[in-house]
Structures are given as C-alpha cells and as structure tokens.
C-alpha positions as CSV (number, residue, x, y, z in Angstrom):
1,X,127.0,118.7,79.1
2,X,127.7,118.0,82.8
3,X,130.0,120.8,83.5
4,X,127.3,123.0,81.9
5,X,124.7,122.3,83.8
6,X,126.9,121.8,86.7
7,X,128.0,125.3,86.2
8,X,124.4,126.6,86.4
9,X,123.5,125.0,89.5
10,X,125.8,125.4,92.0
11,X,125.6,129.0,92.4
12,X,124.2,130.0,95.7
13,X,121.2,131.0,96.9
14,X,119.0,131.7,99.6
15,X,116.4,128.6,100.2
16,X,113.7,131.5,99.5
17,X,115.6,132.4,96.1
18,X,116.5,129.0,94.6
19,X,114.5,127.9,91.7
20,X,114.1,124.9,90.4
21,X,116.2,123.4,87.1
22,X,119.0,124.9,85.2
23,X,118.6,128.0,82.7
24,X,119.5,128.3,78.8
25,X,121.9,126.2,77.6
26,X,125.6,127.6,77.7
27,X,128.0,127.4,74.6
28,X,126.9,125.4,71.6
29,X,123.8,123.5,71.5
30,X,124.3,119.8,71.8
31,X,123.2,117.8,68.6
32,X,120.7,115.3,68.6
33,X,116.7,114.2,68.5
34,X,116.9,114.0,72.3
35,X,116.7,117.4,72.5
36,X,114.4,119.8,72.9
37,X,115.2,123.5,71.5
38,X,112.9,125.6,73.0
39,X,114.2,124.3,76.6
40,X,117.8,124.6,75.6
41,X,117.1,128.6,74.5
42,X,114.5,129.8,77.5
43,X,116.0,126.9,80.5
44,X,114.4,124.1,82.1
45,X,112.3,124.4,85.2
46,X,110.7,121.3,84.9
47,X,110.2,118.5,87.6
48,X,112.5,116.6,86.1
49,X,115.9,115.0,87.5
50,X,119.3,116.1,86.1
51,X,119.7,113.4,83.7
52,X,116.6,114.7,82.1
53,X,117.4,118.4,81.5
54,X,116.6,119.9,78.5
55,X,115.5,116.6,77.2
56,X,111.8,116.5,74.9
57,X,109.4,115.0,76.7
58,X,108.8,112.0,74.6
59,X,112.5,111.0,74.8
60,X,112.3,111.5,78.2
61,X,109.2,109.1,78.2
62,X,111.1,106.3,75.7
63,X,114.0,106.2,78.2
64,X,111.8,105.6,81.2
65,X,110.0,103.0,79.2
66,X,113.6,100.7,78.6
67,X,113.8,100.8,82.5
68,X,110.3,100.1,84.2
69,X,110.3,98.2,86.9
70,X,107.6,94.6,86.7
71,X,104.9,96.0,89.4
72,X,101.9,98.1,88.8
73,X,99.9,99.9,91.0
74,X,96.3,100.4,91.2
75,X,94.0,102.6,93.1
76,X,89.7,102.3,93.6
77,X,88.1,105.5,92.8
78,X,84.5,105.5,93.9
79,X,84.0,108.9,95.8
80,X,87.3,110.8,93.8
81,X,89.8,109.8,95.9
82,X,92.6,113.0,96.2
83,X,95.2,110.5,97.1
84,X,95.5,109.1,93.4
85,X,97.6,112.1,92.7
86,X,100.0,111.6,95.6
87,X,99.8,107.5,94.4
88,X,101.0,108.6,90.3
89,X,103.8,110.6,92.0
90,X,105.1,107.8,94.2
91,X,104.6,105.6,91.3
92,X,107.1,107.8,88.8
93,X,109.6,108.0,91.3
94,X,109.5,104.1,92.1
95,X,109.2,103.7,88.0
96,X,106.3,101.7,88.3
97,X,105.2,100.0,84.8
98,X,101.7,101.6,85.3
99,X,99.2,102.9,87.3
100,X,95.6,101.9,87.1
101,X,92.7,103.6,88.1
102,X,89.6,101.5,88.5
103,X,85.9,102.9,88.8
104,X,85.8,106.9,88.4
105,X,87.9,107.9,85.4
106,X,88.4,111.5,86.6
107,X,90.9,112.5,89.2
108,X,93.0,115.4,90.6
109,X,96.2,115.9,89.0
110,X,97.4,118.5,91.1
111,X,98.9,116.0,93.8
112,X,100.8,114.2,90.9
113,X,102.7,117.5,90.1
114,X,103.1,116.7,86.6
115,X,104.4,113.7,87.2
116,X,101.5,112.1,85.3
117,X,103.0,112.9,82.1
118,X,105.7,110.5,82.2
119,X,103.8,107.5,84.2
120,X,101.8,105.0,82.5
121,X,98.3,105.4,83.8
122,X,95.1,103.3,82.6
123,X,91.5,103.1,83.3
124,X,89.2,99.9,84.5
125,X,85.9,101.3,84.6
126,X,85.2,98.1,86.9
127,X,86.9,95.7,89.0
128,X,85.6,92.7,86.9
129,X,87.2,94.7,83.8
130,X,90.4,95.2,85.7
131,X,90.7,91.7,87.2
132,X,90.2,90.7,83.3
133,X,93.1,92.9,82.5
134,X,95.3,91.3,85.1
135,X,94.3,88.2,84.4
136,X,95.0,88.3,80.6
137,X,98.8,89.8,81.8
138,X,99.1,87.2,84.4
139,X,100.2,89.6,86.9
140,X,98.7,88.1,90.4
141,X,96.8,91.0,92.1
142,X,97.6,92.0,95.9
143,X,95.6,93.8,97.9
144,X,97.0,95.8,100.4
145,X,94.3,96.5,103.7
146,X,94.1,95.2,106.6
147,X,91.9,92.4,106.7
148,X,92.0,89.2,109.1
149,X,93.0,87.0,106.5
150,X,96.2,89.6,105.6
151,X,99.7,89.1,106.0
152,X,102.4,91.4,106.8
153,X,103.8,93.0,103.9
154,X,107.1,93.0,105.8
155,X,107.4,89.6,106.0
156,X,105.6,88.5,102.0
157,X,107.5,87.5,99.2
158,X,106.2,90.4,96.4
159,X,106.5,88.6,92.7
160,X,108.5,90.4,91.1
161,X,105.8,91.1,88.4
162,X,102.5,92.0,89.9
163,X,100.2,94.8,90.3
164,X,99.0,96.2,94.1
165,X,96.0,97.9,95.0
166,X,94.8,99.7,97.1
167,X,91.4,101.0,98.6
168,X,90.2,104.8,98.7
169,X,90.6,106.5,101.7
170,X,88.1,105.4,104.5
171,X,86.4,102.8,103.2
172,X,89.7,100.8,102.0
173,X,89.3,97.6,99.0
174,X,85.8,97.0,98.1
175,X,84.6,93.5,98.9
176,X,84.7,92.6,95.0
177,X,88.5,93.4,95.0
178,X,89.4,92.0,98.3
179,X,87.9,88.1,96.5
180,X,89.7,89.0,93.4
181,X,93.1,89.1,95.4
182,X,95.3,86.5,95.0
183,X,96.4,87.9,99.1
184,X,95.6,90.7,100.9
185,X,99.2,92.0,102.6
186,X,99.2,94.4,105.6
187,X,101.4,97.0,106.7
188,X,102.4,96.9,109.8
189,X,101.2,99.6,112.2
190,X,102.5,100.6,116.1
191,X,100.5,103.7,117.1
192,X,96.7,103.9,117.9
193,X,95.4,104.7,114.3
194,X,93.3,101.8,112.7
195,X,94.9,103.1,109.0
196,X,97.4,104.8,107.3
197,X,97.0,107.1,104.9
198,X,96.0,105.3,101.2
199,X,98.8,107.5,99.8
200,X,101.5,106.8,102.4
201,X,100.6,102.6,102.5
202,X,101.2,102.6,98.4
203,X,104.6,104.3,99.2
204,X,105.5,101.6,101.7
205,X,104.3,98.8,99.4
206,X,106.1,99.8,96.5
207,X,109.3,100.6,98.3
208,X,109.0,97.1,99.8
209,X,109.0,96.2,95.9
210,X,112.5,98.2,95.8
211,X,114.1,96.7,98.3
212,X,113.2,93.1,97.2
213,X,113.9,93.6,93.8
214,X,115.5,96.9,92.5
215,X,118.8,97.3,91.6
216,X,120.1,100.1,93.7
217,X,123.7,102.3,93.7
C-alpha cells in the first residue's frame, strides 16, 4: 500500500498544480472493511492524512476514537462566534475527545474544513447544562481569559483529563462560566493587544495539553 500511494505522490508539480491526496488506486484493490471502494476507483482528495487514504469514513472515525486524547474543548456561542470552526479544526488535529458548544447550537462549518466530520462535537444549550455534564464526567473545567484571579497557562499543571473553555470573541467567558471554573489560566501575552484571538488562545491551550501529556515521535 505504501509504495502505491508513495508512487502517486511524489511526482512533481508546480505549487499552483499540486492537488491534494492521491488518485485511483494502482494494481489490485486491497481487501478489507476498512475500505472504501468508491475512493479506491475515482482517488481521494480528501483532508485527510496519509494513513487515512482511501479509508471509509466511519473506520477512519473508529480509529480516531481508540486514540483520543483525555481533554475536551469547549467554546460560548452567544453572538455565532466564526472562530468555533477554526476551534473544531485545531481540536481534530490535537485529537481532542470532544468539542462542546454551549448556548447557540448553529455555527459555521466552513472554518472547520470538514474536519467536523471526524471530531466529536456536542451541544449545552446552557452553561448550567454543560457544568452538569462536566460535573457528571468529573472532568474539572478551566477557563482560559484573562481575569485577575488567572494564572499563566505556561506555568499550570493541565489534568490530564479535563475540558477548556473559552469565551467568544470580544466579550471572552461569561461571568456564569468564569464561577463554574475550577481556575481560570492565562496565556501569556508581550505586545500591546489586551487579547488574542479566541481561535489562536484554544490552539495554545491545547498544545500546552500536548506537550504535558502527549506521546510524541
């Protein structure tokens, strides 16, 4: 299988020509329920990595599910906040157990580029559900803002089972989540911005998770 796709993507192109994934298969069809045919006849452009070629979705899915890492994320949604797309994408490649959304159930997906398909995500109509949710789990909930009370992520011990959340853009964690925190964590910042981008401080939160607990090489 390797020197087949291999075969198909090292040939050369210009950065304006490449395309993404691997074509039909080449030779005889590998056996098995992994796979999916329809990929393995027309090729497989998906946004997938190359362990996952031509694999069905729901055995993709299965495999990622024997592998999930113990933090969730979670993200308020008052006012539709367009950074939950970037948040699901970050979250799939970090291989979050799930991402939560609490308040607004809708969202745009076009920031999670399909990525949402393979990442866990549920919704807490309110914080007093999703507090109830946690609680029930007994994952700790950490808010991440910048309150006085905060400490610096850099510095803070993450469980290695727990679920961070953030605020929507602007107005950051909503008073009712900030006392539901077991801590609030900061990130620590240099320039002359008050915040970072909601999407950008749930990256650095759950690659502090990585390097803390994460097996990695």
């Amino acid at each position: 299988m390797e020197s087949a796709r291999g075969a198909q993507q090292d040939e050369t192109f210009s950065p304006s020509e490449r395309e993404v994934g691997v074509g039909p298969w080449t030779g005889p069809w590998p056996e098995g329920d992994l796979w999916d045919p329809e990929l393995l006849r027309e090729g497989d452009r998906r946004n997938v990595v190359d362990r996952y070629r031509y694999w069905r979705h729901e055995a993709i899915v299965a495999d990622l599910d024997t592998r999930r890492h113990g933090f969730h994320v979670a993200i308020e949604n008052w006012q539709h906040d367009f950074n939950i797309g970037t948040v699901v994408r970050t979250a799939n490649a970090f291989l979050a157990a799930e991402v939560h959304i609490i308040g607004r159930r809708r969202w745009n997906r076009r920031g999670a580029m399909v990525t949402d398909r393979y990442q866990h995500v549920r919704h807490h109509p309110s914080v007093e559900e999703f507090t109830a949710w946690a609680h029930e789990e007994r994952l700790p909930v950490l808010g991440v803002d910048l309150f006085p009370e905060s400490v610096p992520l850099e510095t803070y011990t993450l469980p290695r089972e727990c679920v961070m959340v953030f605020g929507q853009e602007g107005p950051g964690l909503s008073e009712e989540m900030r006392q539901a925190a077991e801590a609030t964590l900061s990130i620590a910042q240099f320039g002359s911005t008050r915040s970072i981008n909601a999407g950008t401080a749930a990256g650095i939160a759950m690659h502090a998770w990585i390097l803390q607990h994460a097996q990695v090489g």
